[in-house]
N, C-alpha and C positions, 0 to 999 in steps of 0.2 A: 193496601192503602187506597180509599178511595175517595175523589174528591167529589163534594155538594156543594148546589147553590141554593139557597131557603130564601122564599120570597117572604116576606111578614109583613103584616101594617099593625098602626100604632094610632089609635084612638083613644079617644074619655081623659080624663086627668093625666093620666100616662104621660099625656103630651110635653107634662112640664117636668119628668125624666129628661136629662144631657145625656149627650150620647156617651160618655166612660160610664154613666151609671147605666147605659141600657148595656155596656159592652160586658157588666160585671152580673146583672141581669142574667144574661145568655149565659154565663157564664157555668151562673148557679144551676140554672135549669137545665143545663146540659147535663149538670151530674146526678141530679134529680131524677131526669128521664134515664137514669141510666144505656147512654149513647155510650158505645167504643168510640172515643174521638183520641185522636193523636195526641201526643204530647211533644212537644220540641225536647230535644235532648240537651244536655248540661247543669249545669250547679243548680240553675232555676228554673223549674221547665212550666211549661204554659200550653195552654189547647189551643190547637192551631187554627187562626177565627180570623177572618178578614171581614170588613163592613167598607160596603159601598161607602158613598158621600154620606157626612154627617146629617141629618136633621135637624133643624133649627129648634131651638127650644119653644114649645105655645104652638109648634107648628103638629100637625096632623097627617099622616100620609096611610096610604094603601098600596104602595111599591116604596117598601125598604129591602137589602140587601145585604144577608150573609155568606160567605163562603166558609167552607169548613172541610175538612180534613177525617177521617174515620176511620179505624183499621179496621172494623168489619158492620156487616148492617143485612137486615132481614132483608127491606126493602124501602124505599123513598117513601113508600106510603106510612109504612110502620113507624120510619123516620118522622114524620108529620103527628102522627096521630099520638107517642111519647113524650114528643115537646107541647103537643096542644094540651095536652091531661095535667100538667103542670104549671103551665101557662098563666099568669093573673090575668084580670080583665083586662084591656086596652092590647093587648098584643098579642096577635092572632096568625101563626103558621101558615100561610098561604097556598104555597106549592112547595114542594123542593124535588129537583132535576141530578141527577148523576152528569160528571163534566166531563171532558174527554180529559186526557195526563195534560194535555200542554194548554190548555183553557186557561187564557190570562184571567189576572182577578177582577172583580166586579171593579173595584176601582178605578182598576187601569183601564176598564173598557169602557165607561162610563163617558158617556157625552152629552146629553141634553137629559132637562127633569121636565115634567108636566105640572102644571099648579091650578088649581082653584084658588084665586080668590076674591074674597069678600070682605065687607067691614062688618066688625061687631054692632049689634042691634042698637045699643049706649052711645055708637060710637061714629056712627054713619055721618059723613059731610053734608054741610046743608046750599049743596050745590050740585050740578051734574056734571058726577066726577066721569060716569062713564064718556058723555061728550065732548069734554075738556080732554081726555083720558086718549081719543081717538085723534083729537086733533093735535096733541103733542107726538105720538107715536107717529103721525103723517108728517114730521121733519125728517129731512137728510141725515143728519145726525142728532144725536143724542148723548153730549158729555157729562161726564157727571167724574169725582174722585172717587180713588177707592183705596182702602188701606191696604196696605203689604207689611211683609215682614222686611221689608227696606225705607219703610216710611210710606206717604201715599202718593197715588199718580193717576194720571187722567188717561179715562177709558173710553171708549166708547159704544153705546149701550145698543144702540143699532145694529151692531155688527152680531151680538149674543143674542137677539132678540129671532128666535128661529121660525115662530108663527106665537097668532094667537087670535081669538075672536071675545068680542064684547059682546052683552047679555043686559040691557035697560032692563027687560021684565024681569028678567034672574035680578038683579043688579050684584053682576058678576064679572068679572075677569077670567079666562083662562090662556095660560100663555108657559108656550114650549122656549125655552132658557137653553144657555150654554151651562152646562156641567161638567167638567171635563179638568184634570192637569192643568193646560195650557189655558184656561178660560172659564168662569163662573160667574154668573151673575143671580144676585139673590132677589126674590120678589121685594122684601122690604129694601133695599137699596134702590131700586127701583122707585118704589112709592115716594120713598123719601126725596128722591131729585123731580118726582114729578111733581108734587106738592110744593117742593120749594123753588120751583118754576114758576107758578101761581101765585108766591110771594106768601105762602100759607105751611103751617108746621104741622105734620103728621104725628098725633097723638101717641104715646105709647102704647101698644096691645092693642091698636086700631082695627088692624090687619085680623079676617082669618085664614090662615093662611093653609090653604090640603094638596098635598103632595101626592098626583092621581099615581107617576109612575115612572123610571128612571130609565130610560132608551138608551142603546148601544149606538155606534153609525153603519152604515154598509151604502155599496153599492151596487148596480141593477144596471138593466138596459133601460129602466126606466131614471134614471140618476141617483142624487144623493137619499137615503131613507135614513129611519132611524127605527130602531122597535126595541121592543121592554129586552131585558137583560136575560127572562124567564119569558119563552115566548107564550101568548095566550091561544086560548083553542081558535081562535079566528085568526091569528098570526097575523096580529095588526102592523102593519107600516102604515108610516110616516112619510110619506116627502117634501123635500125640501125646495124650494126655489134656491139657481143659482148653481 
């Protein structure tokens, strides 16, 4: 039994795939590629697939996240190169890593996402949202509601907001979020209380919204960091203030 982690992104039309149709997706392709993958045992059995954080619908990313389960395999490359040959456009096999037995799941380790983003070209404000943009994120706090499965409650957006820098010539955003169990905060939830701070409505499908990459946390002699879940050949970190 051995367990993997598959880094994928998901571009083009794709985008507007939910994540139970990409989980059913994976599902098919997996038996396509003819992969050994596990089955859970009993009455109904099922291939044992864990996925990081969902992906928002219309949204685009370059670090998505499956674990998986296999009772035998050539190699992680051959692993790649099976799923890629079956693969439709928009979602593309990345990396995948061999875990050690007790390697928690991408889920549970899951603590901050990376975002790009941008307004659609139709869709752009006729205002400078980046300027406005920097001056609201330069408050002490930043409340806004958020829905639960208890009703909704008042959060505060400062505390998940973990870095980020502005882009006038891009006219861009990018900015590092909580993602995690205990705490998430979504770029459009975001836009939408900063907009309705300015006494102005955030259009539908305004947002473009690219999900550069999903970081775990640790720490160092240097403090708190974060880095991708699948480390990259530069084994990028992240640090944190605080």
């Amino acid at each position: 039994m051995i367990k993997l982690r598959l880094k994928f992104s998901k571009n083009g039309p794709i985008k507007f795939i939910g994540h139970l149709d990409v989980m059913r997706y994976f599902q098919k392709a997996i038996r396509r590629a003819n992969i050994d993958i596990k089955y859970s045992e009993g009455f109904s059995p099922h291939q044992l697939l864990s996925f990081a954080q969902p992906l928002s619908v219309g949204a685009t990313s370059d670090g998505e996240y499956l674990d998986m389960t296999v009772n035998s395999m050539v190699s992680t490359e051959d692993i790649m190169e099976r799923l890629n040959s079956v693969m439709n456009e928009g979602i593309k096999i990345e990396a995948v890593t061999e875990l050690p037995e007790k390697e928690e799941k991408a889920m549970t380790l899951s603590y901050a996402a990376k975002y790009r983003i941008r307004f659609r070209q139709s869709l752009k404000p006729d205002f400078d949202w980046i300027g406005e943009l920097e001056k609201y994120l330069g408050r002490d706090r930043l409340p806004t509601m958020k829905k639960t499965k208890s009703g909704e409650k008042e959060i505060d957006m400062k505390e998940m907001i973990f870095d980020y820098t502005l882009s006038s010539n891009d006219e861009e955003a990018v900015f590092l979020l909580a993602m995690s169990s205990a705490a998430t905060l979504k770029p459009a939830l975001l836009f939408e209380t900063f907009f309705k701070d300015l006494g102005k409505e955030l259009a539908p499908g305004a947002l473009d919204i690219h999900r550069i990459d999903i970081y775990r946390s640790g720490n160092d002699d240097k403090g708190l960091f974060v880095e991708p879940l699948i480390p990259t050949g530069t084994n990028e970190k992240v640090y944190l203030n605080g």
